[in-house]
N, C-alpha and C positions, 0 to 999 in steps of 0.2 A: 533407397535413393540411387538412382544410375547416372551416370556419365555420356557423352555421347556415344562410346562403344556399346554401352547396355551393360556393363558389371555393375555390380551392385557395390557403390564403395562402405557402403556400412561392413559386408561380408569380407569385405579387406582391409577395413582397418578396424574390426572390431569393435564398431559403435553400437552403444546401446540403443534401442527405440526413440527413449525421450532425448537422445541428443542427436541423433538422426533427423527425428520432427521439428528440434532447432536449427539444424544445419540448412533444412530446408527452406523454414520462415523465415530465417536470415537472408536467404538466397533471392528468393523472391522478392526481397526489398531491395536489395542492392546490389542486384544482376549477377550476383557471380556466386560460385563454389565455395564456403567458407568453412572453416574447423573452428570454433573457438581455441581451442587448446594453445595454449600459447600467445594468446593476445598480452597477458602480462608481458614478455616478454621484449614481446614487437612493440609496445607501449612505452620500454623504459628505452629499447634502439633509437625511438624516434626525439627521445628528451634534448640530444646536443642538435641537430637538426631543428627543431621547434626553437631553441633556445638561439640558435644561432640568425635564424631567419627575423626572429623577436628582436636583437639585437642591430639587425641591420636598418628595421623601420624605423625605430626609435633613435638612431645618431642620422635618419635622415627627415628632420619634421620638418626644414625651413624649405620651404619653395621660392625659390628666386626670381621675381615676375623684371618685365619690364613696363613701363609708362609712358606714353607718344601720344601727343594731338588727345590728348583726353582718354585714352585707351589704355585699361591695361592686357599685357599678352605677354604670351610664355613664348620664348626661344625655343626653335624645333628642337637643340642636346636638352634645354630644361623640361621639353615635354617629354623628352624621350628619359629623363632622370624622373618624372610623375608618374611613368607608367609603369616603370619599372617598380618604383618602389608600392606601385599600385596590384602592381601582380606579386609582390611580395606579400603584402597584405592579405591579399584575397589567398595566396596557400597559404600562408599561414591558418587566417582561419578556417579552411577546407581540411586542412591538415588536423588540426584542434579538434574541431565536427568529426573526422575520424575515430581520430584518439579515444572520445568520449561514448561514441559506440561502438567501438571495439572491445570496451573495459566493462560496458556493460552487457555486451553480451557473454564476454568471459563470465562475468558474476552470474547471469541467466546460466550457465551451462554448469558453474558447482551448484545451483540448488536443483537444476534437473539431474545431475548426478546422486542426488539421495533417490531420485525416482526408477524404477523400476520399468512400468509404463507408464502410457499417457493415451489421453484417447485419440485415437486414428484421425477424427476432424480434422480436415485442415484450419489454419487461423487464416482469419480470413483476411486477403489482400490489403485491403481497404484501411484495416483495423493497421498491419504491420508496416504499411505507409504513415499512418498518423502514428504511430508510435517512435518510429526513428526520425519524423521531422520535431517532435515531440520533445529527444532524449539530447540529438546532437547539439546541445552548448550547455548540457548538464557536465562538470566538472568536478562538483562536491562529490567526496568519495560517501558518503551516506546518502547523498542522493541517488547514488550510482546504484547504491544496494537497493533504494529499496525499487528504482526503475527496476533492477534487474530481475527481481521477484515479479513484479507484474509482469516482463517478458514471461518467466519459466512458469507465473501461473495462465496465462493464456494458452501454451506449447502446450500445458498440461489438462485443460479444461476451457477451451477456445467457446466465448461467450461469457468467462468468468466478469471482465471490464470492458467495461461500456466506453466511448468515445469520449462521452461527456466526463467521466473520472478521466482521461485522460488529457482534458482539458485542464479541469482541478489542480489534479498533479503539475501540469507545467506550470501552472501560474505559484506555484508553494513554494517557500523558501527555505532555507533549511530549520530556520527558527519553527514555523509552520510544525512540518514536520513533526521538530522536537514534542511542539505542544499536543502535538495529535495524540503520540507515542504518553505522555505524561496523560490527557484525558480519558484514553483508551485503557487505563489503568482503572479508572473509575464505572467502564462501562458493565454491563451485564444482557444478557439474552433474554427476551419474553418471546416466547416462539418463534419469528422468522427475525422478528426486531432486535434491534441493539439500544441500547437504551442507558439514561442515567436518571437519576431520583430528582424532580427539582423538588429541593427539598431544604430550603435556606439554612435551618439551622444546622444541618447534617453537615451540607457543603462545607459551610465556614469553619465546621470543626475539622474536618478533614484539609484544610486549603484549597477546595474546588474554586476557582475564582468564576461568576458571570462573565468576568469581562474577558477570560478564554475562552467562555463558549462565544462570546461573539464575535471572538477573533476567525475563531473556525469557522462560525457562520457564512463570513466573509469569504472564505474558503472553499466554499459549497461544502463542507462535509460533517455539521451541526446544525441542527432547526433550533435558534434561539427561542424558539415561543414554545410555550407550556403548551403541550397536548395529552389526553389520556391513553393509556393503555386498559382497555377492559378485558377485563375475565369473567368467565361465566362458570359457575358449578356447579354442577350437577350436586345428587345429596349423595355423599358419603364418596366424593371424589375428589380431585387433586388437579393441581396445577403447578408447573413448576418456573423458577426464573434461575438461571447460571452465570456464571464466568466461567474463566477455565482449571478452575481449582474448586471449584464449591457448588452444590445446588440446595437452592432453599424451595422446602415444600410448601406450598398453601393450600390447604384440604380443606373441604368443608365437614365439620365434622356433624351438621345438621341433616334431617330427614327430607326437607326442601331446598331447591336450587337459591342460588346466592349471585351475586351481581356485586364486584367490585371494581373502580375506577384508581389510578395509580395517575398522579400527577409526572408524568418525565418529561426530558427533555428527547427526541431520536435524532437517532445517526442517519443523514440521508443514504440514499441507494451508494451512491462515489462513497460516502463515509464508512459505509458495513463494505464496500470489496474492498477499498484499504485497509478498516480495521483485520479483516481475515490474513492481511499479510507483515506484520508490522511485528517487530517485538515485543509481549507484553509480557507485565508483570502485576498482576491482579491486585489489587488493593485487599485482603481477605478482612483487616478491619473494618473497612468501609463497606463493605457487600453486607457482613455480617451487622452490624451497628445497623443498617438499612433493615434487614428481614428482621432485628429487633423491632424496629420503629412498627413494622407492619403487625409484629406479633398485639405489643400494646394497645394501636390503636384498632384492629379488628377481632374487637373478644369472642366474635362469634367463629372467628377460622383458629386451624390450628398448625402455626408457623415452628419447622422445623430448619436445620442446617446441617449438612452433611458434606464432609470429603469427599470428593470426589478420585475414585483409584482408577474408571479407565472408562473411555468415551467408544463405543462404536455409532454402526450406521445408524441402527434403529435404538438405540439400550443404552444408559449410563449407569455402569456401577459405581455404587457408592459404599462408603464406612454408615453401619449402624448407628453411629456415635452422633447425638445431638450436638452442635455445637453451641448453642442457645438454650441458656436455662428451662430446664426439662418440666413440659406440664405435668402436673400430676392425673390428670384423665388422657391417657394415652387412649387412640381405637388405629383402628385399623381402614385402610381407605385402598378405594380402585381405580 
């Protein structure tokens, strides 16, 4: 990143990559030169100022009109007392619009501080436009967080979120949210999908309620209607389904290919890039009680459950250890 001289300010202040590629897409949105570093700070400066300006609109709501020949009309000191308190107004919330992406591009700039790099791409203009008309009148600090991940995962992989989650996203509440965070516990991966069981009696032992999936539905980020997920297999091969703690195997343990359908609910496109950023905490009884359900009712496959100890690109290692009462015909699968 250069200046108008041509230095290179990352070389002078020691900016890593991925906050260099923020300083940038920041920039490009809102004309000017930015650092996050420090936004906390300049956010907590601006509170008696905010506060003070808040204060002035509010001991002035009464507008004093006058009445003549059937007319009402303001006195040129009372228009000139409207406008004033009308330009207080509007900074104030110009001011607020600030605050509110200032704080989250600070929170963008500690999760690209775990990063390292990021790809060169630039993000694309268009997108960093809908994003900060987007963010400015978010307020709620968990909202802030999780805008701010979708800022640091775009910086980091520009394409990650689509416009239309970005749409999603503004219209959610924080309640929203919460529920997304509490169902995203229940979910699990079928190869490129994210997925939950419908699977009534399962649900209800667990607390899954329908009537949150249809909250989210609302939300664009759950398909209320029952769809299948097929798998196909090969003989003496395997397929597998996860979370972020567990994979359960389903291997055919037969000579000829096999054909299974899996009642779920899925996560739309917006639903699986928020779920990829959101905090979660895996249900491991309910993933588990589920690869049960499947062991029972498919006698012809042979459903295992294993720890998972570490995820790469292509490869998950896992613990030996079944977590599911261990068949007595074990084989071996490719």
């Amino acid at each position: 990143m250069r200046d108008l001289k041509g230095i290179d300010v990352s070389d002078i202040l020691g900016i890593a990559q991925p906050m260099t590629k923020l300083i940038e897409t920041v920039g490009s949105a809102i004309g000017t030169w930015y650092a996050p570093t420090g936004v906390r700070r300049m956010a907590k400066a601006k509170a008696f100022e905010l506060q003070t300006v808040s204060e002035a609109i509010n001991s002035n709501i009464q507008l004093p009109v006058e009445y003549s020949d059937g007319r009402i009309t303001v006195s040129s000191q009372d228009f000139e007392e409207l406008a004033k308190r009308t330009g207080n107004r509007l900074y104030y919330q110009e001011l607020r619009k600030q605050q509110n992406i200032e704080a989250i591009v600070e929170l963008s700039g500690m999760e690209l501080g775990k990063e390292r790099t990021v790809s060169d791409e630039p993000v694309d203009p268009d997108w960093t436009i809908r994003f900060f008309n987007s963010v400015e009148d978010v307020s709620n600090e968990d909202m802030q967080k999780l805008w701010g991940r979708v800022l640091s995962g775009e910086v980091k992989k520009p394409g990650s979120f689509s416009m239309r989650t970005l749409e999603n996203l503004r219209n959610m509440s924080q309640q929203d949210a919460f529920l997304f965070e509490k169902i995203s516990d229940f979910c699990f991966y079928g190869g490129k999908y994210v997925m939950i069981p419908c699977d009534e009696k399962l649900n209800d032992k667990h607390g899954l309620s329908y009537s949150d999936l249809l909250k989210l539905d609302e939300c664009g980020l759950i398909g209320s209607s029952q769809l299948t997920y097929n798998i196909t297999l090969p003989a003496f091969h395997n397929a597998h389904l996860k979370n972020q703690n567990v994979i359960g195997l389903i291997c055919n343990k037969n000579d000829s290919e096999i054909k299974i359908s899996l009642d779920v609910f899925y996560l739309t496109n917006a639903g699986v890039e928020v779920f990829d950023i959101i905090n979660k905490n895996p249900n491991m009884a309910y993933f588990i009680d589920y690869l049960s359900v499947l062991k029972i009712k498919h006698t012809n496959l042979f459903v295992t459950a294993h720890t998972i100890n570490s995820i790469a690109e292509n490869s998950i290692n896992y613990s030996d250890d079944d977590l599911l009462s261990p068949d007595e015909n074990s084989i071996e699968v490719r």
